[in-house]
N, CA, C and O of each residue as an XYZ file, in Angstrom:
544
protein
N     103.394     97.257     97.358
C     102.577     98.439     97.458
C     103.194     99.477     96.545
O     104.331     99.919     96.713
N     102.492     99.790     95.707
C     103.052    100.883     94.979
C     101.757    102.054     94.608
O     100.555    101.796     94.669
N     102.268    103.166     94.278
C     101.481    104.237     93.512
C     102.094    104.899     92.720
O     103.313    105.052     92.640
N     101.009    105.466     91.888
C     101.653    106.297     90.372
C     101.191    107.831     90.542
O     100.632    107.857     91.639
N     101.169    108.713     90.158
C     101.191    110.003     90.335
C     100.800    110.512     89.248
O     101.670    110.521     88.377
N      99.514    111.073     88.880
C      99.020    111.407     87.628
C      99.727    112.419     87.005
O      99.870    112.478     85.784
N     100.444    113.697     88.266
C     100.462    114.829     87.600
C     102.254    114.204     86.879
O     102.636    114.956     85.983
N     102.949    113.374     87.090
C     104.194    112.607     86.331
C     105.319    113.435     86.893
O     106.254    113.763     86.162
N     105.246    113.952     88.763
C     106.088    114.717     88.985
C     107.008    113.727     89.987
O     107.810    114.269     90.748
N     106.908    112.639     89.974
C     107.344    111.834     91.263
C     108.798    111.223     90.797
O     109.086    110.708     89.717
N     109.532    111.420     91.826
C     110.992    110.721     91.572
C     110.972    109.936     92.596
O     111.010    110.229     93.791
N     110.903    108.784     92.017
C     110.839    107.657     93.092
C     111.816    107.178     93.741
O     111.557    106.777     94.876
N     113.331    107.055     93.209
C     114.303    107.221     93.389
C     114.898    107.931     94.635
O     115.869    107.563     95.295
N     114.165    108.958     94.810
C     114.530    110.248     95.906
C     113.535    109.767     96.786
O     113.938    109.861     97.945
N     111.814    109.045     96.665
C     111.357    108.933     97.552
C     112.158    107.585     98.389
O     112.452    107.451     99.577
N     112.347    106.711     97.233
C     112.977    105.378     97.918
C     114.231    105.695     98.928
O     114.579    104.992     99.877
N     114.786    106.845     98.521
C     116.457    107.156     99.171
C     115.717    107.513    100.705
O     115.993    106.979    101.779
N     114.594    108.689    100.423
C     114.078    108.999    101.814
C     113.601    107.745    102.899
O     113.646    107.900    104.120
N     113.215    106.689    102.345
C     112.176    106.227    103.057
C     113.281    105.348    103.611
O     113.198    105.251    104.836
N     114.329    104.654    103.051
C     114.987    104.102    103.518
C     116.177    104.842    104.559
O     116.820    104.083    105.284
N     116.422    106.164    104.610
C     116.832    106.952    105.585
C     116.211    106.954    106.415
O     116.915    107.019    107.423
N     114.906    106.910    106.712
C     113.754    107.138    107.519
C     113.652    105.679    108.466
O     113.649    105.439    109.673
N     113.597    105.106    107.586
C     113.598    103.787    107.786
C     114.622    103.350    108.907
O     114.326    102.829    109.982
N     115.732    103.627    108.502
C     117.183    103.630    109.259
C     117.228    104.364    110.592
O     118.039    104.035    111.458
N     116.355    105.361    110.760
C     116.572    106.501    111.556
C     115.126    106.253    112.916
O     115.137    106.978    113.910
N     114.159    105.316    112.755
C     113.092    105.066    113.408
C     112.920    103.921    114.475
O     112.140    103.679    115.397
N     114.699    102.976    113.554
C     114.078    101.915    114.674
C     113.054    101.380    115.087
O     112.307    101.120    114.144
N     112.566    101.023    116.263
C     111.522     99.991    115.759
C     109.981    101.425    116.343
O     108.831    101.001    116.465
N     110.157    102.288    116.493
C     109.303    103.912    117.146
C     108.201    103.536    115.844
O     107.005    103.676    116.101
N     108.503    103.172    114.776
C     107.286    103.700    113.825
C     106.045    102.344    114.120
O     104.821    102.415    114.017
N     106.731    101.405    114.429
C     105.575    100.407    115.203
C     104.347    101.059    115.306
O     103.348    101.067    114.587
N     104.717    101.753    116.641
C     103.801    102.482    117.595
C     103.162    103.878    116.564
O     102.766    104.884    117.153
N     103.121    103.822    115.215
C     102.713    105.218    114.809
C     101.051    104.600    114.315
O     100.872    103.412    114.047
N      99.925    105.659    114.264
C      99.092    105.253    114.076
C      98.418    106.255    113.032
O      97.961    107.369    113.287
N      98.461    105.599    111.787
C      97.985    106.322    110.351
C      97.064    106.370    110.345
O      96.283    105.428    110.481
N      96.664    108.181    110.084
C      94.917    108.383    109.831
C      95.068    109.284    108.530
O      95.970    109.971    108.049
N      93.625    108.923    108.149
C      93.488    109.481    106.756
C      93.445    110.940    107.044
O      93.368    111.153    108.254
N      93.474    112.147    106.209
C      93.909    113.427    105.776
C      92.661    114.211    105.359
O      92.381    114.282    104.162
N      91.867    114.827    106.324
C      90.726    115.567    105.903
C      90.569    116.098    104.371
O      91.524    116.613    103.790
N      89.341    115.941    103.780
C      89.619    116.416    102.244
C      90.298    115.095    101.330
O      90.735    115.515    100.258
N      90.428    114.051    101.457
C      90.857    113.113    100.647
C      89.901    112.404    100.222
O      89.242    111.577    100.852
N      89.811    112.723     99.136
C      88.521    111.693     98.640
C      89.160    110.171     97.487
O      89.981    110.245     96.573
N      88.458    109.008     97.960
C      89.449    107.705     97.625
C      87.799    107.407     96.659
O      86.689    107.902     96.857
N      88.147    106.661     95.875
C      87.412    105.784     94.959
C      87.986    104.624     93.953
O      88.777    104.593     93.010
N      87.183    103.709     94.640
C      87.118    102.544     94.209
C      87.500    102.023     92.296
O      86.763    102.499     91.433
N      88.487    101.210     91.938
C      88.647    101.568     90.040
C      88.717     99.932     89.914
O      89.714     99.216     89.817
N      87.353     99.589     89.947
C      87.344     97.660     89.480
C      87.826     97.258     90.601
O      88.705     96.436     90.341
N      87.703     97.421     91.872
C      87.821     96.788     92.816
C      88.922     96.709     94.198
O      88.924     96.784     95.427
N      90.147     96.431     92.610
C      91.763     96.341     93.390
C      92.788     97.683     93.156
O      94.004     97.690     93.348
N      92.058     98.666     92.749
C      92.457     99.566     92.335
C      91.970    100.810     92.837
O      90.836    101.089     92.448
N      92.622    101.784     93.734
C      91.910    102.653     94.056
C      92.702    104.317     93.783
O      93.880    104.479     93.463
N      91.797    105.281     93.988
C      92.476    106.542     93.169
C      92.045    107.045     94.043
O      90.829    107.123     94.222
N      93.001    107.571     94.905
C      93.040    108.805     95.769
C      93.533    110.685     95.141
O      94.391    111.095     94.358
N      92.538    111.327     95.928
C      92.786    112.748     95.859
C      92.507    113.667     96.887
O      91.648    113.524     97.757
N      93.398    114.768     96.721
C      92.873    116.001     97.314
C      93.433    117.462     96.669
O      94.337    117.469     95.833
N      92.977    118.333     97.012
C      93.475    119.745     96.786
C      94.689    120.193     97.135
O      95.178    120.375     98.249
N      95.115    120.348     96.071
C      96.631    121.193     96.591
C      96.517    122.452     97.360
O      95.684    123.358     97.307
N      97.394    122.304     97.966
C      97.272    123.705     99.025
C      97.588    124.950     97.757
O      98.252    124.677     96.758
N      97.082    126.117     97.968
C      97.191    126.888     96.485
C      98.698    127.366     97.251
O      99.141    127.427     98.398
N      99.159    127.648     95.884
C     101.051    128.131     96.424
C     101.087    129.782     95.489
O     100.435    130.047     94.479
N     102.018    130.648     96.192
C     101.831    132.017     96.379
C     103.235    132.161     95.089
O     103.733    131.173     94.550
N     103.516    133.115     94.904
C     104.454    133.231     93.613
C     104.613    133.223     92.808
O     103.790    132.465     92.295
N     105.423    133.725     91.895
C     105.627    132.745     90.267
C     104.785    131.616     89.979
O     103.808    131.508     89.239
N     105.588    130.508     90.992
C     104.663    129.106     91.264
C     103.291    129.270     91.008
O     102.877    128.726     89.984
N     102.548    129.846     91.649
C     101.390    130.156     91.906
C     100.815    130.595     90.584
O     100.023    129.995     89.856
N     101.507    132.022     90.399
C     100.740    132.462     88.665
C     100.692    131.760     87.612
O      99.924    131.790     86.650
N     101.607    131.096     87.871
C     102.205    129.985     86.302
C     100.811    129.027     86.531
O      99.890    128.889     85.726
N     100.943    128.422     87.858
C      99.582    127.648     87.954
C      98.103    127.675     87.546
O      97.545    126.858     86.813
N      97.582    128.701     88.116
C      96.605    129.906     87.518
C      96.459    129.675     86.019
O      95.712    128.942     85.372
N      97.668    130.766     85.585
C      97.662    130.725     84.134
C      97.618    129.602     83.196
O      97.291    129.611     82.009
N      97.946    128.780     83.824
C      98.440    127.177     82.592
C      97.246    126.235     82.888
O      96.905    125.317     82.143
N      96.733    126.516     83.890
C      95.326    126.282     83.885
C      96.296    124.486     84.738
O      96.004    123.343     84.386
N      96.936    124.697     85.381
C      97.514    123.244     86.276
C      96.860    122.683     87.093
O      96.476    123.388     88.027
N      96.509    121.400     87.098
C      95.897    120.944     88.222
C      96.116    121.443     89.653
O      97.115    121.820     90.265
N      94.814    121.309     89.967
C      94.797    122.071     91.322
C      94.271    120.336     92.388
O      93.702    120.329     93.480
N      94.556    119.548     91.866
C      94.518    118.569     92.748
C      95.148    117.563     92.489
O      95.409    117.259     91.325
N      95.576    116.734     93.684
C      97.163    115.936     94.005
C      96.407    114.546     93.365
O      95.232    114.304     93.641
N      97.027    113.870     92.687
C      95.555    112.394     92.208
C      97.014    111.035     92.420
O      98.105    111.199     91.874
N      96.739    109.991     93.158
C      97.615    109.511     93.405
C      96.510    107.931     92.635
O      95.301    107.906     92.867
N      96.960    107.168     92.062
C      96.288    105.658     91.856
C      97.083    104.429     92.512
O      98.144    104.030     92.032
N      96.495    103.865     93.636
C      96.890    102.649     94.221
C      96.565    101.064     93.549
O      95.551    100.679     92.968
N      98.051    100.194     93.925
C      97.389     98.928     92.918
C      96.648     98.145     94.179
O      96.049     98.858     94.985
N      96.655     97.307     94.300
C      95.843     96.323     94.925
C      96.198     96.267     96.412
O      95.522     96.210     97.439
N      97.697     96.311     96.111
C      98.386     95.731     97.445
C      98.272     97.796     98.708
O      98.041     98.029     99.894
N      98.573     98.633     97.556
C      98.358     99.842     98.330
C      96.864    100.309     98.998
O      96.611    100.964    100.009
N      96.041     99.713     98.039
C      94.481     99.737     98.221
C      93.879     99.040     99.455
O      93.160     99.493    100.345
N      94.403     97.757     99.243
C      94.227     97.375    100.793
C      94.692     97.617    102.154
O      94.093     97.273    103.174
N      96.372     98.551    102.062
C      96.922     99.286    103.152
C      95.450    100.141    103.418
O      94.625    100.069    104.328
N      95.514    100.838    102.393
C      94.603    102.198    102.483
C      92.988    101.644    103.206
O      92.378    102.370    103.991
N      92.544    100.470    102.843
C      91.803    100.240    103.922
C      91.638     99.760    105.031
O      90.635     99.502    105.697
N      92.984     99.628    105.227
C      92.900     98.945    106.792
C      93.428    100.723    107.890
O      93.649    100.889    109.090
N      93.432    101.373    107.084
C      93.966    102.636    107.635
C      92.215    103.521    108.400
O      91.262    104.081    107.856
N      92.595    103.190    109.941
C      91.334    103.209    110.331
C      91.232    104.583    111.670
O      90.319    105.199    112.220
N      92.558    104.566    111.732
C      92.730    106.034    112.909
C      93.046    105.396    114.186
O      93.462    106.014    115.165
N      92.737    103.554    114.120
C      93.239    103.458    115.828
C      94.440    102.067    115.680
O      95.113    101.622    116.610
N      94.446    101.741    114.713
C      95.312    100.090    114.712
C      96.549    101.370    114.096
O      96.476    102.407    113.437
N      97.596    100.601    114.730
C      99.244    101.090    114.354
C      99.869    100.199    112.880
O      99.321     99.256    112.310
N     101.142    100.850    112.542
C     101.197    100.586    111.416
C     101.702     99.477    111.460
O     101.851     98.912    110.377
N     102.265     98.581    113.048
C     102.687     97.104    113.380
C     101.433     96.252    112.379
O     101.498     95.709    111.276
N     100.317     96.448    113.363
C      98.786     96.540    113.178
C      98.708     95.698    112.045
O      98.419     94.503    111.993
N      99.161     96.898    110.681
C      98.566     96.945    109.551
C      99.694     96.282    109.100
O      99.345     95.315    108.423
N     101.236     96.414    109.207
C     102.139     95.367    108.768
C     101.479     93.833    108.710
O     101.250     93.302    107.623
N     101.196     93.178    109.966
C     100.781     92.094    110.034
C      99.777     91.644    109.260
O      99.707     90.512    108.781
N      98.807     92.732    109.099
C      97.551     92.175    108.394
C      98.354     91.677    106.307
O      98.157     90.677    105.616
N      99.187     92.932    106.040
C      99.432     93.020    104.942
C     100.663     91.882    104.606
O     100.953     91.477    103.480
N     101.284     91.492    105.847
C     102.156     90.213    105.554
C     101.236     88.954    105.594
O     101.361     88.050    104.767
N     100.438     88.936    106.452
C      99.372     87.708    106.482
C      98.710     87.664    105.181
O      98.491     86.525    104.770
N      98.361     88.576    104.479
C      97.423     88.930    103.381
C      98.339     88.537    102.192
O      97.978     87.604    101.474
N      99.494     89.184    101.942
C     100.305     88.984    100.457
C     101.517     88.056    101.003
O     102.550     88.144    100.340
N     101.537     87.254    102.019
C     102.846     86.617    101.997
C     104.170     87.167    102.069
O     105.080     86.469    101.620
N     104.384     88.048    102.449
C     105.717     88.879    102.541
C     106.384     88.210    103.224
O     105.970     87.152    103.698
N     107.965     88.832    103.498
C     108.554     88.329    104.694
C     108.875     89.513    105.824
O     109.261     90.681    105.771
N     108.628     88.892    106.521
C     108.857     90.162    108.081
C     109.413     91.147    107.677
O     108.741     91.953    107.033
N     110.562     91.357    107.876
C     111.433     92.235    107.468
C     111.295     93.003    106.111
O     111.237     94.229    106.015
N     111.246     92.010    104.961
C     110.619     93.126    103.798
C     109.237     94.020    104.236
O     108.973     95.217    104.121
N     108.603     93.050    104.703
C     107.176     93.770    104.796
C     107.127     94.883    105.886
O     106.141     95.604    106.036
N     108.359     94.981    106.702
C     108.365     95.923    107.718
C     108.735     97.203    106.950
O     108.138     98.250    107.205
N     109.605     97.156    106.111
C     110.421     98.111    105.700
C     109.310     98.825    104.440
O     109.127    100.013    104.176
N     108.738     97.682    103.874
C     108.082     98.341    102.570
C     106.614     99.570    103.713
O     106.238    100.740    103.646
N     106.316     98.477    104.510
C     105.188     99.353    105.210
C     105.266    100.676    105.696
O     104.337    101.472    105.561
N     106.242    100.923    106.209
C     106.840    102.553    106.603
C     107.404    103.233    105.284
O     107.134    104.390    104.962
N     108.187    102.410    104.587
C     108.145    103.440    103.038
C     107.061    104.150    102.721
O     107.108    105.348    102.443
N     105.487    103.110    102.752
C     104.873    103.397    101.821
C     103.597    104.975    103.138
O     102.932    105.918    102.708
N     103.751    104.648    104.238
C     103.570    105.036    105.461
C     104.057    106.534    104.804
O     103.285    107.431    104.465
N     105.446    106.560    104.721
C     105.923    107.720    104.381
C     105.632    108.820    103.171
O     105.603    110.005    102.840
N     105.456    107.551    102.823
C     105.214    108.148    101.345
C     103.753    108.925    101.064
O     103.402    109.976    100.528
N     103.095    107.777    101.749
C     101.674    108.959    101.819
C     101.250    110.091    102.243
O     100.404    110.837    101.748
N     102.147    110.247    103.606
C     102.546    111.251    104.609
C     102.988    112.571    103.544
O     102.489    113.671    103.309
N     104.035    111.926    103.116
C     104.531    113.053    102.365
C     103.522    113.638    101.552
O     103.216    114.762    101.948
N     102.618    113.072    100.086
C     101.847    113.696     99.701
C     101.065    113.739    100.478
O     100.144    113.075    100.003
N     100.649    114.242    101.830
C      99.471    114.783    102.380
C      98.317    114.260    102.349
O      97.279    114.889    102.549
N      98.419    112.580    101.995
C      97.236    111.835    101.986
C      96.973    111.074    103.451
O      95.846    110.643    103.695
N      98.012    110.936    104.373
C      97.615    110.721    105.996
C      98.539    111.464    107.004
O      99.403    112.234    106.583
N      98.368    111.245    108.287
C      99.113    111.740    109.046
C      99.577    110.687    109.711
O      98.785    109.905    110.238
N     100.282    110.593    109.750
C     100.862    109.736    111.289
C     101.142    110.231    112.665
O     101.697    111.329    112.714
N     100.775    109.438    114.181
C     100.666    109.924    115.348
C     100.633    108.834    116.119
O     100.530    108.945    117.341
């Protein structure tokens, strides 16, 4: 499961360090979490296995803010999923847990348990973080 980040601000590195802290720190609790999509996200379909998610950045107040304005910066978050993220993203339904969706996505690409546990809450996280679901 991976995604790319149009606006080219992503350190993946720092997300990977997080997710695997996270990871470490959840034990088996994120089982039981149940990912829903993020009001305002609009997903579309790119040839099938490919999908491009977005939404609006929250507008930010400051410097930040004017520079934005002025430079004429995107004002929306655009994330592109490959195949394997595309199909997380549709099994993401508001009531199956992310066990749920582990299983479907190890049954689906062949993973092994354990990788596929760990990549699933990375990527769990990762969406979380850009504000493309919530978890609960």
């Amino acid at each position: 499961m991976s995604t790319s980040n149009s606006a080219g601000n992503s350190n993946k590195a720092e997300e990977w360090r997080e997710g695997a802290t996270a990871v470490a720190q959840t034990g088996d609790g994120w089982r039981r979490l149940v990912p829903r999509r993020q009001d305002g996200v609009e997903a579309r379909s790119e040839g099938g296995e490919r999908v491009q998610l977005r939404r609006r950045r929250p507008a930010r107040g400051g410097v930040r803010g004017w520079l934005d304005r002025k430079l004429g910066r995107s004002v929306f978050i655009q994330v592109e999923l490959d195949a394997r993220g595309a199909f997380f993203w549709g099994l993401i339904n508001g009531i199956d847990t992310l066990e749920t969706i582990e299983g479907r996505m190890r049954e689906r690409f062949g993973f092994e348990r354990e990788a596929s546990r760990e990549a699933t809450l990375r990527f769990a996280l990762l969406l979380a973080r850009r504000g493309l679901i919530g978890l609960g």
